[in-house]
C-alpha positions as CSV (number, residue, x, y, z in Angstrom):
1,X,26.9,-35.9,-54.0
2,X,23.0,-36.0,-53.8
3,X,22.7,-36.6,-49.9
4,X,25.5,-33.7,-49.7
5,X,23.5,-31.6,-51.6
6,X,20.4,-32.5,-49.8
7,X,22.3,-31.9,-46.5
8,X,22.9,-28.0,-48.0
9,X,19.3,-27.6,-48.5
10,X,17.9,-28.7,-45.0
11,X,20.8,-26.4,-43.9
12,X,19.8,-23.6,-46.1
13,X,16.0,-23.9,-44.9
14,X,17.0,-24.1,-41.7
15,X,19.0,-21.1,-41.6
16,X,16.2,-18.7,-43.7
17,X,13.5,-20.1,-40.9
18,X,15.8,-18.9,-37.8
19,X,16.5,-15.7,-39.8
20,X,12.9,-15.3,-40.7
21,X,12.2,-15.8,-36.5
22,X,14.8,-13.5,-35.6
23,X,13.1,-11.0,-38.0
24,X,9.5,-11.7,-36.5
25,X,10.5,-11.1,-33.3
26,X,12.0,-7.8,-33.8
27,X,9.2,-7.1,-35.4
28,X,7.2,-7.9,-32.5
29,X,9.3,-6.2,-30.0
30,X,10.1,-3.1,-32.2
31,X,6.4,-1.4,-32.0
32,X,6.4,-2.9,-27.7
33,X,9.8,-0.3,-27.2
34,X,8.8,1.8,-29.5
35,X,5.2,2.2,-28.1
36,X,7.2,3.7,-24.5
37,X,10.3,5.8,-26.2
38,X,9.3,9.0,-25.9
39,X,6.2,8.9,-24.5
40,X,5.7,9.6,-20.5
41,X,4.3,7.9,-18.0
42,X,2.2,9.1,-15.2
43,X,1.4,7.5,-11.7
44,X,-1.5,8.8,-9.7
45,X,-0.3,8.9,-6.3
46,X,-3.4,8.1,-3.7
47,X,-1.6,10.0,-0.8
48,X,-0.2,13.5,-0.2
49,X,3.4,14.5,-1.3
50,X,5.9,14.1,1.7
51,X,4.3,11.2,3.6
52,X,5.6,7.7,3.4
53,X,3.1,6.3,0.8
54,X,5.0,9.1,-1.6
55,X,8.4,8.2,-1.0
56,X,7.0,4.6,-1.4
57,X,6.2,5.5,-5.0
58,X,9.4,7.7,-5.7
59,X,11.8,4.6,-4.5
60,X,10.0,2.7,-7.6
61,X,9.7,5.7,-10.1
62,X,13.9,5.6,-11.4
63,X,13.9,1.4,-11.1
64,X,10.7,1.1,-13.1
65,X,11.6,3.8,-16.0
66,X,14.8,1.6,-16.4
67,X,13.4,-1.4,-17.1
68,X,10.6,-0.3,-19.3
69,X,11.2,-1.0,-22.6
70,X,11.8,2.6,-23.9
71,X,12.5,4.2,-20.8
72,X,9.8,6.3,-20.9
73,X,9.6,10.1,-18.7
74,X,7.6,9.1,-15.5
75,X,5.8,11.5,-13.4
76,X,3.4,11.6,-10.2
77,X,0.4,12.9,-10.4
78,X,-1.2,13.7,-6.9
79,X,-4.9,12.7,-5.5
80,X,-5.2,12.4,-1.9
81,X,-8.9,12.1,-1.0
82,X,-11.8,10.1,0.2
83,X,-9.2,7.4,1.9
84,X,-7.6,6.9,-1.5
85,X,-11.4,6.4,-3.1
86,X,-10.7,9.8,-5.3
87,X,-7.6,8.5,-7.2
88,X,-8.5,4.5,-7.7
89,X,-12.2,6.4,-9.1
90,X,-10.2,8.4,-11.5
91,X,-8.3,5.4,-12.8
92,X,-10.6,3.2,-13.2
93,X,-13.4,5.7,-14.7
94,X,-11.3,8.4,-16.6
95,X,-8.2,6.8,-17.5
96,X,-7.7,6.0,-21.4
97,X,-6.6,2.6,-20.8
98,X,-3.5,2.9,-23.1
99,X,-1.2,1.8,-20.3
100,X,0.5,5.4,-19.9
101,X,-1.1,5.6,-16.7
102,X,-0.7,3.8,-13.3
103,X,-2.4,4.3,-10.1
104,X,-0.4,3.6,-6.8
105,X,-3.4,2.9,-4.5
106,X,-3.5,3.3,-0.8
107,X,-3.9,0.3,1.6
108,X,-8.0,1.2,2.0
109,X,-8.3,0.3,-1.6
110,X,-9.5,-3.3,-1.6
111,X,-10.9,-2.7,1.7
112,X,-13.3,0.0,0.5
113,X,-15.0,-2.6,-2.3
114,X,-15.1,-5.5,0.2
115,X,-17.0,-3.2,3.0
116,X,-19.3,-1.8,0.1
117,X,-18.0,1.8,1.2
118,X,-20.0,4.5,-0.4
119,X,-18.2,6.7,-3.1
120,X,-16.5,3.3,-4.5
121,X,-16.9,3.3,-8.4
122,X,-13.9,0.8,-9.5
123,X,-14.0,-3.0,-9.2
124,X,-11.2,-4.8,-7.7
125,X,-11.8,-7.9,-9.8
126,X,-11.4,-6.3,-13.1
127,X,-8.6,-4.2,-12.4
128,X,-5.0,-5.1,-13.5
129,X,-2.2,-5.8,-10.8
130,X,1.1,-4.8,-11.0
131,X,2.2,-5.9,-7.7
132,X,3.0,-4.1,-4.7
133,X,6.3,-2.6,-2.7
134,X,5.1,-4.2,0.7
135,X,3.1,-6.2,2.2
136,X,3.0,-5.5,5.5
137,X,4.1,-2.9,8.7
138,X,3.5,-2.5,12.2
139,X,1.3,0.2,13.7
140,X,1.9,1.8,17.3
141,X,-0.8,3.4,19.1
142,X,0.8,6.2,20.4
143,X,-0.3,9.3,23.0
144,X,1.9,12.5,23.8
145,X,4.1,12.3,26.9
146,X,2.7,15.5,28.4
147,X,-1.2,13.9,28.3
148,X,-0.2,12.0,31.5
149,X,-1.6,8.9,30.0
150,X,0.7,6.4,30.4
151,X,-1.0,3.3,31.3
152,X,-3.2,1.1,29.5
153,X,-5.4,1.8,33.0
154,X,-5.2,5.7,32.9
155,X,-6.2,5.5,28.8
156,X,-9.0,3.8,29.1
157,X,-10.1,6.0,32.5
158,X,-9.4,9.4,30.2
159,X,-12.5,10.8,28.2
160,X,-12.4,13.2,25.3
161,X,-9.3,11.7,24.1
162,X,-8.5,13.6,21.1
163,X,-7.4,11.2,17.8
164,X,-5.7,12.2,14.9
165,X,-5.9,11.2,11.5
166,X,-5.4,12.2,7.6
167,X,-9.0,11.6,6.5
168,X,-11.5,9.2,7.2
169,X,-11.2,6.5,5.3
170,X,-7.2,6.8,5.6
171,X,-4.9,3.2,6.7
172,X,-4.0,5.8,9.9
173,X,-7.9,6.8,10.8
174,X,-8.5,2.8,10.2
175,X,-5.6,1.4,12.7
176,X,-6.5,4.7,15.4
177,X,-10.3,3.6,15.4
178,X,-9.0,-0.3,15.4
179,X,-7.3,0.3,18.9
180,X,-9.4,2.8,20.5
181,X,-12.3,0.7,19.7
182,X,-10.1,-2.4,21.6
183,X,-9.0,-0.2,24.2
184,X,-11.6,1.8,25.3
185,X,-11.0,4.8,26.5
186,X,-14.4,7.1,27.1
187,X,-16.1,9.1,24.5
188,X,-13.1,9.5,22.2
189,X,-12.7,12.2,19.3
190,X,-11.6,11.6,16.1
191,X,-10.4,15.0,14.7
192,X,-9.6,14.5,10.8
193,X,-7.9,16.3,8.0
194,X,-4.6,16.6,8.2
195,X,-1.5,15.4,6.0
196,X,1.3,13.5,7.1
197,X,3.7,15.8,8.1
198,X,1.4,18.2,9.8
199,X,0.2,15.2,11.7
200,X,3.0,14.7,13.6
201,X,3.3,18.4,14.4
202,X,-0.5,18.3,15.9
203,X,0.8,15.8,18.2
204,X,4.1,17.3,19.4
205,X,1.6,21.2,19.6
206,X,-0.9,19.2,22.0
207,X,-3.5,19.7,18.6
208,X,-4.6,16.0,19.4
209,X,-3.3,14.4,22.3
210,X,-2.8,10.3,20.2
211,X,-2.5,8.5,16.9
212,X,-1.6,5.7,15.3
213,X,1.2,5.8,13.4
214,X,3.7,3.0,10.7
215,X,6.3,1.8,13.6
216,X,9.1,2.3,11.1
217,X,8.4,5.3,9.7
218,X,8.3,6.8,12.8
219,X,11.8,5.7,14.0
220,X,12.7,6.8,10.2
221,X,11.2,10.4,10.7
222,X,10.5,11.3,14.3
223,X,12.5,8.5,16.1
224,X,13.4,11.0,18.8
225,X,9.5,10.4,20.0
226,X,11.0,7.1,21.0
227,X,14.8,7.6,22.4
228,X,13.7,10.9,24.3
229,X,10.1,9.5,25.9
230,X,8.0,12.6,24.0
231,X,5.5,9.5,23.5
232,X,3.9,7.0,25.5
233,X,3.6,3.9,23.6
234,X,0.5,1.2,24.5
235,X,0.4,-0.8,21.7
236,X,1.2,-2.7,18.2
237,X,-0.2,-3.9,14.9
238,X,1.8,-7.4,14.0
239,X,1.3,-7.4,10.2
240,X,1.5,-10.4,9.6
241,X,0.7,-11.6,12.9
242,X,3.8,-13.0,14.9
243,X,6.2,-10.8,13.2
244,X,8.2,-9.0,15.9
245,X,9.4,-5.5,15.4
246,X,13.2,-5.6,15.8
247,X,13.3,-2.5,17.9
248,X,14.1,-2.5,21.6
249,X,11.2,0.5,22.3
250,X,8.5,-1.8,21.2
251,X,9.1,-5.4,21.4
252,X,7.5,-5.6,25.1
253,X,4.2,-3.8,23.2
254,X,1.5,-5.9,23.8
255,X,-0.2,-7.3,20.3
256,X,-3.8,-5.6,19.5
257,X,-5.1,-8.8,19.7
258,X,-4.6,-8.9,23.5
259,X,-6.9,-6.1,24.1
260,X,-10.1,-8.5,22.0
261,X,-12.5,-9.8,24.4
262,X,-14.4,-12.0,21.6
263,X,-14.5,-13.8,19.0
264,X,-16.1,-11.1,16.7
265,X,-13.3,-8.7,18.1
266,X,-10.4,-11.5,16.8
267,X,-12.1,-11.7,13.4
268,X,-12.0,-7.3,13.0
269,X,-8.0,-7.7,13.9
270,X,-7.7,-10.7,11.2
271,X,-9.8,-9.0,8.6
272,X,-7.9,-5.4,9.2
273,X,-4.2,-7.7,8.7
274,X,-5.4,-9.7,5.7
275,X,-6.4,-5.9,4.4
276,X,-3.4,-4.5,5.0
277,X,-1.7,-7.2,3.6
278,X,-2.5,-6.6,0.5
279,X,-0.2,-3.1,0.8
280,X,-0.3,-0.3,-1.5
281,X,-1.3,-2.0,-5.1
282,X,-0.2,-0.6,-8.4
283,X,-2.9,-0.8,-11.1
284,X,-4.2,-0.9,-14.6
285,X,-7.4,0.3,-15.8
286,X,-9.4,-2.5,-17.6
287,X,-9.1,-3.1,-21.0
288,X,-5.4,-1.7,-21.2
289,X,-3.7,-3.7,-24.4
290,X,-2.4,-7.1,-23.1
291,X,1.4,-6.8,-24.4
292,X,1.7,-3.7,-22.5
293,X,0.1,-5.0,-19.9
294,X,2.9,-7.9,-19.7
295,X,5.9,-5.3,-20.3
296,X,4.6,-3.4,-17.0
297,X,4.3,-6.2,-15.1
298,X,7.6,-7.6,-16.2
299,X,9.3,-4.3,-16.0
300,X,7.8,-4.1,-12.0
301,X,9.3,-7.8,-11.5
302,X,12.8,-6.4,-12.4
303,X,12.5,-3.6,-10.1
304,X,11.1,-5.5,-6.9
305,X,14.4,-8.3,-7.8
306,X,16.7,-5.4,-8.1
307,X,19.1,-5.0,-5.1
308,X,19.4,-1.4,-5.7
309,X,15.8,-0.9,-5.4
310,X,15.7,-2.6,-1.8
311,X,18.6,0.1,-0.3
312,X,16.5,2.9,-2.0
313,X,13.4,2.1,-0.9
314,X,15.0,1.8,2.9
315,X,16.7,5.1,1.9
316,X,13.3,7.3,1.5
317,X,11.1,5.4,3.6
318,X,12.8,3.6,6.6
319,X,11.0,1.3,5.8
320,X,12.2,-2.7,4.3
321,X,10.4,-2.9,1.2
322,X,8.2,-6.9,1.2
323,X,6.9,-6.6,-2.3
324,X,4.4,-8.8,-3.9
325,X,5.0,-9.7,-7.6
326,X,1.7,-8.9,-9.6
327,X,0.4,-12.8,-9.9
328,X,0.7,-13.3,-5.8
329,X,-1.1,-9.8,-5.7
330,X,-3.8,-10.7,-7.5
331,X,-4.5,-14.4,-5.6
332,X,-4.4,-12.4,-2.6
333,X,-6.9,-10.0,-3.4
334,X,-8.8,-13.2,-4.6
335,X,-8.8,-14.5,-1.2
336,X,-10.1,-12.0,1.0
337,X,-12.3,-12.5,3.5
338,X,-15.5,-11.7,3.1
339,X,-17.2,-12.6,6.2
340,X,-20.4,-10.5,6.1
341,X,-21.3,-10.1,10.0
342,X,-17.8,-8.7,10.5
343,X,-17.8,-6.9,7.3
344,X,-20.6,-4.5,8.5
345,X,-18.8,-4.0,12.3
346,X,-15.4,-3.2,10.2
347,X,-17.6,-0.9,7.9
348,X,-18.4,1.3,11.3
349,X,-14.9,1.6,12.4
350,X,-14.1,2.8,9.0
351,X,-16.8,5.5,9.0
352,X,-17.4,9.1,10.1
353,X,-19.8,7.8,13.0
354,X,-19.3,7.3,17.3
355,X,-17.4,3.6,17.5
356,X,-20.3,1.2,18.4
357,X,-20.6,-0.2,22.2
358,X,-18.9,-3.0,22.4
């Protein structure tokens, strides 16, 4: 009789300790849901409505309100500027770090901090990574059909090329200066400000005669500059390195790396994949509350594991989405290089200034 009754009272302890649990962890996850519910969400967009950065951030946007506990309203705010320097300045100097706002940063963003850009007020080692939707493309340096420039040998002869770009600063500025400066054609022109849409039209109105451009994007939106020879095609950007495009047009493309002539020019084509690499990172500010912190990341986990999100992000971008999960972000901002001789040759491709002689 005792041992049975001893037996109810372990029972009976037991049972009021997993209620008590059960009740503590509601209570826990109550105020987390309830912080979202209602409340909206906005992302600052570092890139121009229309291009592929934004339909980048719009395949996340329905995937990532779903799995947020709450399912809170999200909206994009818009920030182009400065290579993506205006928007990851906002966020990390005027955003209330309450977790209501995430910035989708351009691919410059770590880049900018590691060259010591001016205009660069955030710090990539005390922001908070949410991961990223890619983590590599291929670049094609590209010149319009009617420019009669063909061949490698005729580019490189020309002078005055005209080069078109969104800013300076921009990923597309970056990769056009990156191959011209490998290249060489004579005296070149860099001719700036422009968004991504009325990019390609400056090409196709003889505006700018070349550019660099995403490989898939450009079979996704303009893929007739391809199948009807409007372009002339002279090289590629293998990010990461080895990675063949699947398309017929441009696996014969000789690599960027062909055109270096030296070791420093092998380290700038290294230092520009690793950068790239690192794709288009969503962010915190510092100091945002650590269990919301954890929701976000954990709610962009679920989105980059969901099927659904892979055949949307295709959808809108053309794109095949490579994503990052925030931890693997994070270590790979960790290991950039930071080699300081080609640091300050990189810096000059990046900036407003003649390539230097090579």
């Amino acid at each position: 009789m005792t041992c049975d009754k001893s037996k109810s009272v372990v029972f009976l302890q037991i049972s009021l300790g997993a209620l008590l649990l059960d009740l503590f962890s509601v209570s826990v996850a109550f105020p987390q849901t309830s912080f979202f519910q209602g409340k909206t969400v906005t992302i600052v967009e570092s890139s121009s409505p229309g291009g592929v950065g934004d339909m980048r951030t719009k395949a996340v946007v329905p995937f990532l309100q779903k799995y947020i506990p709450g399912n809170p309203t999200i909206v994009m705010q818009y920030m182009d500027g400065g290579g993506g320097r205006k928007a990851a300045n906002h966020l990390y100097k005027s955003v209330r770090p309450d977790g209501l706002t995430i910035g989708r940063m351009s691919t410059p963003f770590v880049m900018h901090s590691i060259l010591g850009e001016s205009g660069v007020l955030y710090d990539i080692d005390k922001v908070i990574y949410l991961g990223t939707s890619y983590s590599g493309s291929h670049h094609v340096f590209i010149t319009r059909k009617v420019a009669g420039l063909d061949s490698l040998e005729k580019l490189r002869a020309a002078s005055g090329v005209r080069i078109g770009a969104q800013s300076v600063g921009h990923l597309i500025y970056i990769s056009g200066r990156l191959f011209t400066y490998l290249i060489g054609p004579k005296q070149p022109k860099f001719v700036t400000g422009y968004d991504a849409r009325e990019l390609d039209i400056a090409i196709e109105r003889g505006e700018i005669d070349a550019r660099s451009t995403v490989a898939d994007s450009m079979l996704h939106e303009n893929r007739e500059w391809a199948d009807k020879g409007l372009m002339d095609f002279h090289g590629i950007i293998e990010i990461p390195k080895g990675q063949k495009h699947t398309h017929p047009r441009f696996a014969k493309l000789p690599d960027i790396e062909t055109f270096a002539r030296s070791d420093m020019d092998r380290k700038l084509v290294a230092m520009y994949r690793t950068f790239v690499g690192s794709g288009n990172p969503y962010i915190l500010p510092p100091g945002t509350p650590k269990d919301r912190v954890q929701l976000l990341q954990e709610a962009m986990r679920k989105t980059y594991r969901d099927p659904e999100f892979f055949k949307e992000y295709t959808k809108l971008t053309g794109l095949k989405a490579e994503p990052q999960m925030p931890e693997e972000l994070e270590q790979t901002i960790k290991d950039m290089p930071r080699d300081l001789e080609a640091v300050e040759l990189f810096k000059k491709l990046t900036g407003p200034d003649p390539l230097p002689q090579r």
